[in-house]
C-alpha positions as MATLAB code, in Angstrom:
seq = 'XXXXXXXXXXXXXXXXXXXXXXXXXXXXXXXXXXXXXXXXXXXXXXXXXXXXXXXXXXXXXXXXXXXXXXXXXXXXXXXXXXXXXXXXXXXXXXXXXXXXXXXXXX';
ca = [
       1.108  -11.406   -1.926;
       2.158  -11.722   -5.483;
       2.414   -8.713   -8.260;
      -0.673   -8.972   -9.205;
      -2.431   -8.470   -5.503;
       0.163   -5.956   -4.878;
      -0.980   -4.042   -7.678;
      -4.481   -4.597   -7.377;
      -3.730   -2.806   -3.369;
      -2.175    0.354   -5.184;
      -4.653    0.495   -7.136;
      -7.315    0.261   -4.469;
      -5.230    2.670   -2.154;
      -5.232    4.903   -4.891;
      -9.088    4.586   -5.601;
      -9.340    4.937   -1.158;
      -7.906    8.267   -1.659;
      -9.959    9.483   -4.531;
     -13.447   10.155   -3.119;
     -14.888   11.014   -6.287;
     -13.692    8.283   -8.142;
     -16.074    6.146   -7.111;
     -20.134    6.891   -5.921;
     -20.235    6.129   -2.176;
     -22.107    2.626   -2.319;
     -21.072    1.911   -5.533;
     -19.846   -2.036   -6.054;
     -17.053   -3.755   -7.746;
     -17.917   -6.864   -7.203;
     -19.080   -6.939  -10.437;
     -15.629   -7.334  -12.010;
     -14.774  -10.551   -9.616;
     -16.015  -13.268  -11.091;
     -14.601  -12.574  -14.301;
     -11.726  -14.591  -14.666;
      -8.347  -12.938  -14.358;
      -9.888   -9.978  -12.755;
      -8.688   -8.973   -9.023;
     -10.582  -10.311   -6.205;
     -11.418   -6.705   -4.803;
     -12.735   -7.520   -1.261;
      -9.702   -9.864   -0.304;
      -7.816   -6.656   -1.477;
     -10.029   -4.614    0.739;
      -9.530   -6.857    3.140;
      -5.634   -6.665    2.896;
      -5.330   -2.523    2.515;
      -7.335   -2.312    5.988;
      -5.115   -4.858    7.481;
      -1.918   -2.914    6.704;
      -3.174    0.436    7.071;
      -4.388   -0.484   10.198;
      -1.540   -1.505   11.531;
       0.417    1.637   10.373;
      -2.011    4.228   11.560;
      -1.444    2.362   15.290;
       2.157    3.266   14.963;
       2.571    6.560   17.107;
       4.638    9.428   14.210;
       2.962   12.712   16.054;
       5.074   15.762   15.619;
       7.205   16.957   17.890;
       9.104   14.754   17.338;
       7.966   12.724   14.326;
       9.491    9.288   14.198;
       8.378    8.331   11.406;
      10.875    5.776   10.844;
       9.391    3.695   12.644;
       6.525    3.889   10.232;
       8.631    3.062    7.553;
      10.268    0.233    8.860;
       6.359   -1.166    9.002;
       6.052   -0.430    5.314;
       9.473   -1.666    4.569;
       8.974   -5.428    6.176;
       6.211   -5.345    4.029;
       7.713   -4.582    0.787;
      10.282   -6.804    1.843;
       7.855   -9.628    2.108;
       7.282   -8.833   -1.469;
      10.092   -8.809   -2.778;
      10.889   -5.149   -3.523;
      13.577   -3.114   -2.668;
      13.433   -0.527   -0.663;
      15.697    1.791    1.351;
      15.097    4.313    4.460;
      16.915    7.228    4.417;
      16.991    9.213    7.538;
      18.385   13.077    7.646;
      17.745   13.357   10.963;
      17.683   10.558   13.542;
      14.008    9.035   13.652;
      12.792   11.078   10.601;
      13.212    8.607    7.972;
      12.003    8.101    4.401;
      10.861    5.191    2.361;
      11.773    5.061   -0.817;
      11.454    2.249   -2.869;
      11.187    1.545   -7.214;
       9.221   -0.529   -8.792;
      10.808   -0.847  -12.705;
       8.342   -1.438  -15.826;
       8.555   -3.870  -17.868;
       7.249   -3.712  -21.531;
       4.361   -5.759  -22.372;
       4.087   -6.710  -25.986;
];
């Protein structure tokens, strides 16, 4: 997955968790065969791949482990190529954290 896909997933994550941003039914496939424009269902595709594997991995409270979520996340922004780091305050209750840095586009 290159920068570009990567983004295009955030961005479709982000629109996933926005039910008003979009009309239930409405289409984006509109915006795919212009050229340069994300290919929104391989996207789709990819977001339900990944969050389907982390919603199988078990982080119920008591007692959380949610590390082990994060480790799932982490391989994948691994795979990517950015860095991440888990930091755990308590054994098993870890946190992703990980920076993407801007770059100016002229």
């Amino acid at each position: 997955m290159n920068s570009r896909r990567l983004m295009c997933l955030y961005v479709f994550l982000f629109v996933l968790s926005m039910p008003t941003a979009l009309p239930i039914g409405h289409s984006v496939t509109a915006i795919q065969d212009t050229a340069g424009s994300p290919n929104w269902a391989q996207a789709r595709e990819e977001a339900v791949r990944i969050l389907s594997g982390l919603v199988k991995i078990d982080t119920s409270n008591p007692p959380g482990k949610e590390t082990k979520a994060a480790e799932y996340i982490k391989a994948i922004l691994d795979r990517e190529g950015i860095p991440s780091q888990i930091f755990e305050g308590v054994p098993g209750r870890g946190n992703l954290v990980a920076r993407l840095l801007s770059r100016k586009i002229n």
